[in-house]
C-alpha positions as CSV (number, residue, x, y, z in Angstrom):
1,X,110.8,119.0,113.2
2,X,110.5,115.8,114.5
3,X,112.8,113.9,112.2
4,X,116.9,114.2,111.5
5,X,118.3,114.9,108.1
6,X,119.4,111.1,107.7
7,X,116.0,110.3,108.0
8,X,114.6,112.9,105.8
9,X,116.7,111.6,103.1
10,X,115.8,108.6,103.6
11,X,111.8,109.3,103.6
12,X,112.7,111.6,100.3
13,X,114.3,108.9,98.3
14,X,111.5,106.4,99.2
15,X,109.3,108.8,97.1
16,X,112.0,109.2,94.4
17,X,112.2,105.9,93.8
18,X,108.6,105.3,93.7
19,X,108.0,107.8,91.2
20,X,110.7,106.4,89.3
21,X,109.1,103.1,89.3
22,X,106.2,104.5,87.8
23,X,108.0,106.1,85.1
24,X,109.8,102.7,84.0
25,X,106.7,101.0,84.1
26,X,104.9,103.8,81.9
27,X,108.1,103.4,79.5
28,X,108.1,99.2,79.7
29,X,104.5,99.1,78.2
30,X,105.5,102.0,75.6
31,X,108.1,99.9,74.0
32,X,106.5,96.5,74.2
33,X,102.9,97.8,73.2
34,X,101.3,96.8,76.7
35,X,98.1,99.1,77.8
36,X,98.1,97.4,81.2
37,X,101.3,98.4,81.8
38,X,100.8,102.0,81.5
39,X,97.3,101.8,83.4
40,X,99.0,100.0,85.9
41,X,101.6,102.8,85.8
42,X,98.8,105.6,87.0
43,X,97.3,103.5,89.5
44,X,100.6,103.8,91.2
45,X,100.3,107.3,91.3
46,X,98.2,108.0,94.5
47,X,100.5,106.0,97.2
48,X,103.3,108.7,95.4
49,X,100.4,111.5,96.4
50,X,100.5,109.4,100.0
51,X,104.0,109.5,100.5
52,X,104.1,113.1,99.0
53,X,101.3,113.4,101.9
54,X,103.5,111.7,104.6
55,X,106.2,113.8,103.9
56,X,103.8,117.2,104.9
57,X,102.5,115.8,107.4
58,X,106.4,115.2,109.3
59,X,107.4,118.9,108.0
60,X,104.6,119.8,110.0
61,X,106.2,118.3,112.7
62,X,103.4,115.7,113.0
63,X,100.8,118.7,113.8
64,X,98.5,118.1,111.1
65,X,96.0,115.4,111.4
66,X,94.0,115.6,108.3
67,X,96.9,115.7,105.8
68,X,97.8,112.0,107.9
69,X,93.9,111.4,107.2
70,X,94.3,112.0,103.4
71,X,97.3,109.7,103.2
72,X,95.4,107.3,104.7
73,X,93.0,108.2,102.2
74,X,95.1,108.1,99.6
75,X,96.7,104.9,100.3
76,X,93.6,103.3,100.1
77,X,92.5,104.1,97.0
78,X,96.1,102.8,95.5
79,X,96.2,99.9,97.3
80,X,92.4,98.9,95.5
81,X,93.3,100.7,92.5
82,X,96.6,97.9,91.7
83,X,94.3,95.2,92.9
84,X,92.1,96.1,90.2
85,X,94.9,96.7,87.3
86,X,96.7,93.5,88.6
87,X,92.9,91.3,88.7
88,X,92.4,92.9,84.7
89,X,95.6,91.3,83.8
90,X,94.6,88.1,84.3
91,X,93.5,86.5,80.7
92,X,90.7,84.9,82.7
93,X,89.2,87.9,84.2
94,X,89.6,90.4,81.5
95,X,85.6,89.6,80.4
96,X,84.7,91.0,83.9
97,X,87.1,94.1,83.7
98,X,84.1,96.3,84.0
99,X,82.9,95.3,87.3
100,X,86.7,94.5,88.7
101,X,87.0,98.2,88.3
102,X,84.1,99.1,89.8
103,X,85.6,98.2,92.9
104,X,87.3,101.5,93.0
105,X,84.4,104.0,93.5
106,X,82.6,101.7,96.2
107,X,85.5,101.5,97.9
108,X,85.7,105.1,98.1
109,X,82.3,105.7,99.0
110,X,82.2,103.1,102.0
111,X,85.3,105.4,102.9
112,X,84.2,108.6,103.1
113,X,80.4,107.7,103.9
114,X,81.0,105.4,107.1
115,X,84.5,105.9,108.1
116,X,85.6,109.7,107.9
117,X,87.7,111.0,109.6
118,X,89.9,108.5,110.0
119,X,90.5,108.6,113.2
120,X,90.6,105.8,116.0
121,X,88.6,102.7,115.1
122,X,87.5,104.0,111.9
123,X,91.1,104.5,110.9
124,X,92.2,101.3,111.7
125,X,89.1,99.6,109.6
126,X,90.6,101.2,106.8
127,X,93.8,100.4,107.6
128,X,93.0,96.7,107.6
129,X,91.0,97.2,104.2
130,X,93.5,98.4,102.4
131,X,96.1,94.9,103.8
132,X,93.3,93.4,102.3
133,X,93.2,95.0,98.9
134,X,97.0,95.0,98.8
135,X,96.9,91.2,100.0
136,X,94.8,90.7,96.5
137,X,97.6,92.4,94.4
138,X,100.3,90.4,95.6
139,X,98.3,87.0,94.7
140,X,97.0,88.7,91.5
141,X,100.9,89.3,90.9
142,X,101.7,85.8,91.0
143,X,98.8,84.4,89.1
144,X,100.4,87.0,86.1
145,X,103.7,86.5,86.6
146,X,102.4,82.7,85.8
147,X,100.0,83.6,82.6
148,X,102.9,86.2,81.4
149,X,106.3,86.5,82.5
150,X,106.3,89.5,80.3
151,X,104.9,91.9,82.2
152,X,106.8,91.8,85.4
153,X,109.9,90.8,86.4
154,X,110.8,88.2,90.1
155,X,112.5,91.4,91.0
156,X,109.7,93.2,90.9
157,X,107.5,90.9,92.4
158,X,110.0,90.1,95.2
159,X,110.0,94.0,96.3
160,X,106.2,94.2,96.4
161,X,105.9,91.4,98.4
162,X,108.9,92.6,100.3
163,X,106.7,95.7,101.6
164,X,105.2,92.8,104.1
165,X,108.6,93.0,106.1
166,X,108.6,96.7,106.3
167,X,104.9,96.6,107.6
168,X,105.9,93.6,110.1
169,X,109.3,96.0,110.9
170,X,106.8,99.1,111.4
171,X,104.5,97.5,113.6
172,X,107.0,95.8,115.9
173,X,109.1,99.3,116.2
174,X,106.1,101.2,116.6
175,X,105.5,99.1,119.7
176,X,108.5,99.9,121.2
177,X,108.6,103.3,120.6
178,X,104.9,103.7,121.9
179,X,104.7,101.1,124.7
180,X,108.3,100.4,125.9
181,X,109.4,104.0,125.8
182,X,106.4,105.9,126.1
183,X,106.7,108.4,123.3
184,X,103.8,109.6,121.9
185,X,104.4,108.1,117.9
186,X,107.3,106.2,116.4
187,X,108.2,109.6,114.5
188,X,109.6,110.5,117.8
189,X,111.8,107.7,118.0
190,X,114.3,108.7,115.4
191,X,116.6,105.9,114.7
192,X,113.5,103.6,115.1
193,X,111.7,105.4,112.5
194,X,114.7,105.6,110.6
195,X,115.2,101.7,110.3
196,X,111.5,101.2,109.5
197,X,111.6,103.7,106.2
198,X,115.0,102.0,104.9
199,X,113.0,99.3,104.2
200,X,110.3,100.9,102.3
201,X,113.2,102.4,100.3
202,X,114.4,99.0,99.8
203,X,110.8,97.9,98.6
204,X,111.3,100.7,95.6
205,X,114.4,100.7,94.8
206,X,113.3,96.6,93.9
207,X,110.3,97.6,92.6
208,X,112.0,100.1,89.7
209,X,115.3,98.3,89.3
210,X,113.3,95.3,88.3
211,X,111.7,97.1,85.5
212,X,114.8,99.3,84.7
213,X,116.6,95.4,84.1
214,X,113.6,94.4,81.9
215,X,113.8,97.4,79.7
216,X,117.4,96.8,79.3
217,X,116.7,93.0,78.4
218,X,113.9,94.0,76.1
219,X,116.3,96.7,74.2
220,X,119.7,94.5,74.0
221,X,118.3,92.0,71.2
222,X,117.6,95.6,69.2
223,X,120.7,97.3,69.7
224,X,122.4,93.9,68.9
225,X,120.7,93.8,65.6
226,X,121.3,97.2,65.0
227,X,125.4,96.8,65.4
228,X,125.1,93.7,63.1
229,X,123.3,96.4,60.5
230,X,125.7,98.9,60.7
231,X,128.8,96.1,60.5
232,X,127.2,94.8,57.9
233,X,127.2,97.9,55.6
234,X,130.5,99.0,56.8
């Protein structure tokens, strides 16, 4: 295998905390009665299947191209699917939820119809269309965070928008793993590839320890009223 134990763990706790994430968020809307929140927690669940798919693709020692197709793949689809929870969020656009999510299944279709495999050009038209659908949840993010600071915390927001860094990071260390050493991906440059998924994990971990910090905020007025109950009776 191509990568070292350090940066194993590092690629498997990337996925942890993702998953994690998704579980807070599912939990968030459960106690302060949001649907959207709990939507918004399954459209996170296909970049987990990517990462999940990442992760295969690297045991296979980077041997398999169509599992890396399906990330790809799979990415896509999550990066249009929270552009569309995030756009339904918005009290303005909730009359034209309908067609916002309709955006899904085209997407998909202009996918697999003109671009599969996804493999050289066609792989890096997708690429850019998914920047571009994860570009629209980022703004979408704001324009909620503005309409209803419930929902999401800065925290939160600052680790989604701090995935930009780790794609800048990626894209500069790729470079210098392909073109200034000549290897043949930046899997192959360990400690390069190393650095470049910390900051993913860093992206995550902000991501779920912003909701974990809300759902502790929501529950302390309860259990604060519960302790004045119980003193109360005592």
């Amino acid at each position: 295998m191509l990568l070292s134990w350090p940066t194993w763990a590092i690629h498997l706790f990337t996925v942890t905390e993702w998953g994690v994430a998704m579980g807070l968020f599912w939990r968030y809307g459960q106690l302060i009665g949001r649907r959207e929140l709990r939507v918004f927690a399954v459209c996170m669940g296909p970049h987990l299947m990517s990462g999940l798919l990442v992760l295969s693709f690297h045991f296979s020692g980077d041997a398999m191209r169509e599992i890396l197709e399906l990330s790809r793949l799979t990415n896509f689809v999550g990066s249009l699917l929270l552009s569309a929870a995030i756009l339904t969020m918005v009290p303005t656009l909730r009359q034209w939820q309908r067609w916002i999510w309709a955006i899904v299944p085209i997407g998909l279709i202009w996918v697999v119809s003109a671009h599969w495999p996804l493999l050289g050009e066609h792989s890096k038209a997708v690429l850019g269309a998914a920047n571009v659908a994860y570009l629209v949840f980022l703004l979408g993010l704001i324009w909620v965070y503005r309409t209803d600071r419930v929902l999401f915390s800065p925290l939160t927001i600052g680790g989604f928008w701090f995935l930009l860094v780790f794609v800048a990071v990626t894209i500069f260390t790729t470079r210098i793993a392909t073109i200034d050493l000549g290897l043949p991906s930046l899997s192959h440059a360990d400690a390069l590839h190393g650095l470049s998924e910390s900051l993913l994990s860093i992206t995550n971990l902000l991501v779920a320890l912003g909701v974990y910090r809300q759902i502790q905020a929501w529950r302390k007025p309860a259990l604060l009223i519960s302790a004045s109950d119980t003193a109360a009776r005592s």
